[in-house]
Steps between C-alpha positions, in 0.01 A plus 500: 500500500793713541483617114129619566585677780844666330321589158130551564401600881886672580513714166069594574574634829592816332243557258225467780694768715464739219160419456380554825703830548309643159186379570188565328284840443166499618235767427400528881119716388440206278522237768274690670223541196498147490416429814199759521422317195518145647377659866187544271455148297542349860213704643263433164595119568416537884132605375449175307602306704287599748213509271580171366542356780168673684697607805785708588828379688877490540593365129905499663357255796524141375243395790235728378578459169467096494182514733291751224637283197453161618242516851281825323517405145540151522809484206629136433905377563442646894833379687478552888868573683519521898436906442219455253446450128837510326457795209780429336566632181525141315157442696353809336629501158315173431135678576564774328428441148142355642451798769538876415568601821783296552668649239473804641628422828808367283524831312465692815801309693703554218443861466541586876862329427612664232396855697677398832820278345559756217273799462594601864740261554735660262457835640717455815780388330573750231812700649582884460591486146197359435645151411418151634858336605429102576646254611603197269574184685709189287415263798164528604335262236561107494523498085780742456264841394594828599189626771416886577430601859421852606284533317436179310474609129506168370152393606309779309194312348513525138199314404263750640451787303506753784802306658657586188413876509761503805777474283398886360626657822874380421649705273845567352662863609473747266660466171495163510314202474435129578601195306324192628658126379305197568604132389247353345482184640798401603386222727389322192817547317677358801311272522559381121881549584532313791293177377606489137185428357506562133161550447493784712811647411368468113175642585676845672723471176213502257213688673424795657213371676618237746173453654279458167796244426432290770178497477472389163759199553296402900125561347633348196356777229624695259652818567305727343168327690624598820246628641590783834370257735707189402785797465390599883473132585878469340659770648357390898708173444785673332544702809331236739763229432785772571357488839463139518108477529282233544189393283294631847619865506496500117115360488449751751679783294309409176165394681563173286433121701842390619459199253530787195812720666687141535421405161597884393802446702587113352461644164764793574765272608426300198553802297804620712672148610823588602323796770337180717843333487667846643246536734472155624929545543466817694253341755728160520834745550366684729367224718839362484738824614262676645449807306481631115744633292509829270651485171770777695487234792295682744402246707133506696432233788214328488395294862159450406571236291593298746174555697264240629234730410375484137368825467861643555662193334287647229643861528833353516423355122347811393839671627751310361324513128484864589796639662780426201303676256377793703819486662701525163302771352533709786885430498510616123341835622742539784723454130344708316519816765852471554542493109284815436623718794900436424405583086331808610790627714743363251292717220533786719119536525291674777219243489458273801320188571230645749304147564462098446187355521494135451613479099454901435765748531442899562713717390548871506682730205523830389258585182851468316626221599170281450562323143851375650411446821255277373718338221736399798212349739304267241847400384654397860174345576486311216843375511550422886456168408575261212202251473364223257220823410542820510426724775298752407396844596274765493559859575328831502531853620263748673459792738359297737531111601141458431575577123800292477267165525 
């Protein structure tokens, strides 16, 4: 491990210093906008709920909350704990698509978080020149991925539309502007890498569309009859088998019998033979040593699957498919950070990596700079490691982060 500590976490130390002593603008009066504006949604939500419901109570108090949905309205899946019904958001996202009101309970948690965590949350950490400086920690997570504490920037929801509308108040300072890289899908492309499987690597070769691929080889169709649902469909066991899932969480994901998501899942690995054999390897390894193993040899221990208990013998499996994929992607962005932040101070340019999230880098750069600055990041990205398919990239620049996605 000494080569991975020497190259990759040694050599990053430095880049994360800078980052966190630049830090990030933030438009303080737009924070503050939005949460009027979500302060608002919350109370509309409050109203319907009530109505909806026919009485009014503490929506934040699980005990009330569980005795008016399941003692007052009588809703189905009711699951009693020593404190009362358990209103667990797994619990409630299953009645929702059959009871309106549930839903809205569900919007209305998530809106109240995104006001306190980041609409307010924000607020008391932006500094006196009006910049966010946080903290980036290379040992906090088990896989190997960079995390963000004080504030946590890397848990901004980007599925929900107003989640997204966050990313307006960070903006570059003026005269410059963001660049925003993403990988697009490296976990995949790892994944291709590290189990060989030629039908994979020829289908990232000769397609675009990875997931309209896949499902046209699994559902057994032509390509140009794949329809968006068997595409959908594809692209859940694409991702799901990255994360070693089972035919149960993949029925569940789909809302397809367990019998399909096996047979869905059968039919992949018939498609894809050589990713069961790598998988099936990774489990065996790890059960052997004790851990998994990056492509960079970061190493992750794994005790549960030694457990007598097969719900975390289970996790154990999940883990060790897991870890040296997610593991080696987030080693090749540890990679690809040193790369662009020594180019850009060996070009002599101004522009500075500002963030990581996950597979996206932030970057900040005078109007001037932009075209090069850019150049530079897709290239270093791109080229931080030499795979069986190409890593690829895709960048864009704004005046704010919101309109670099």
């Amino acid at each position: 491990m000494l080569s991975l500590y020497l190259d990759i976490e040694l050599p990053l130390l430095g880049v994360l210093a800078s980052m966190e002593e630049r830090g990030i603008a933030v438009k303080r009066e737009e924070l503050e906008r939005f949460s009027r504006d979500l302060k608002e949604t919350i109370r509309k939500l409050e109203q319907e709920i009530y109505e909806l419901s026919g009485e009014t109570f503490n929506i934040n108090s699980p005990k009330q909350l569980g005795e008016v949905l399941f003692d007052h309205l009588r809703l189905p899946h009711g699951k009693k704990t020593k404190s009362g019904y358990s209103t667990a958001a797994d619990i409630l996202e299953r009645l929702a698509p059959a009871f309106p009101v549930v839903q809205k309970i569900l919007d209305y948690r998530t809106y109240a978080k995104l006001n306190s965590t980041y609409a307010e949350g924000l607020q008391q950490f932006i500094r006196e020149d009006g910049r966010i400086h946080g903290d980036f920690n290379q040992t906090v997570t088990a896989t190997g991925r960079l995390s963000s504490a004080n504030p946590n920037l890397q848990n901004i929801p980007v599925r929900l539309s107003l989640g997204r509308e966050i990313r307006r108040v960070f903006v570059p300072e003026e005269g410059s502007v963001f660049i925003d890289a993403d990988y697009s899908q490296i976990e995949l492309r790892v994944l291709a890498h590290m189990s060989g499987d030629e039908n994979l690597i020829m289908a990232y070769r000769e397609a675009k569309d990875i997931h309209a691929i896949t499902a046209s080889q699994v559902f057994n169709v032509p390509l140009e009859e794949v329809t968006p649902l068997l595409r959908r469909n594809a692209k859940a066991v694409n991702f799901g088998i990255v994360y070693g899932i089972s035919a149960f969480s993949l029925s569940e994901d789909l809302s397809i019998t367990r019998e399909e998501a096996q047979q869905y899942m059968n039919n992949y690995f018939a498609t894809y033979p050589k990713i069961k054999a790598f998988l099936d390897h990774a489990v065996a390894s790890a059960k052997e040593k004790g851990y998994s193993v990056t492509m960079y040899n970061r190493r992750r221990p794994i005790p549960e699957l030694l457990s007598v208990n097969f719900n975390q013998r289970s996790f154990g499996e999940r883990v060790a498919m897991n870890a040296p994929i997610q593991g080696t992607a987030a080693d090749i962005m540890k990679i690809a950070m040193i790369r662009v932040d020594r180019k850009l101070k060996e070009t002599g340019l101004k522009t500075r990596i500002v963030l990581q999230i996950h597979d996206e880098l932030l970057l900040e750069a005078p109007e001037e700079e932009a075209e090069r600055a850019e150049e530079i990041l897709v290239s270093e990205m791109e080229n931080a490691a030499q795979l069986k398919v190409k890593l690829e990239v895709e960048a864009k620049q704004g005046k704010s982060w919101y309109e670099t996605k």
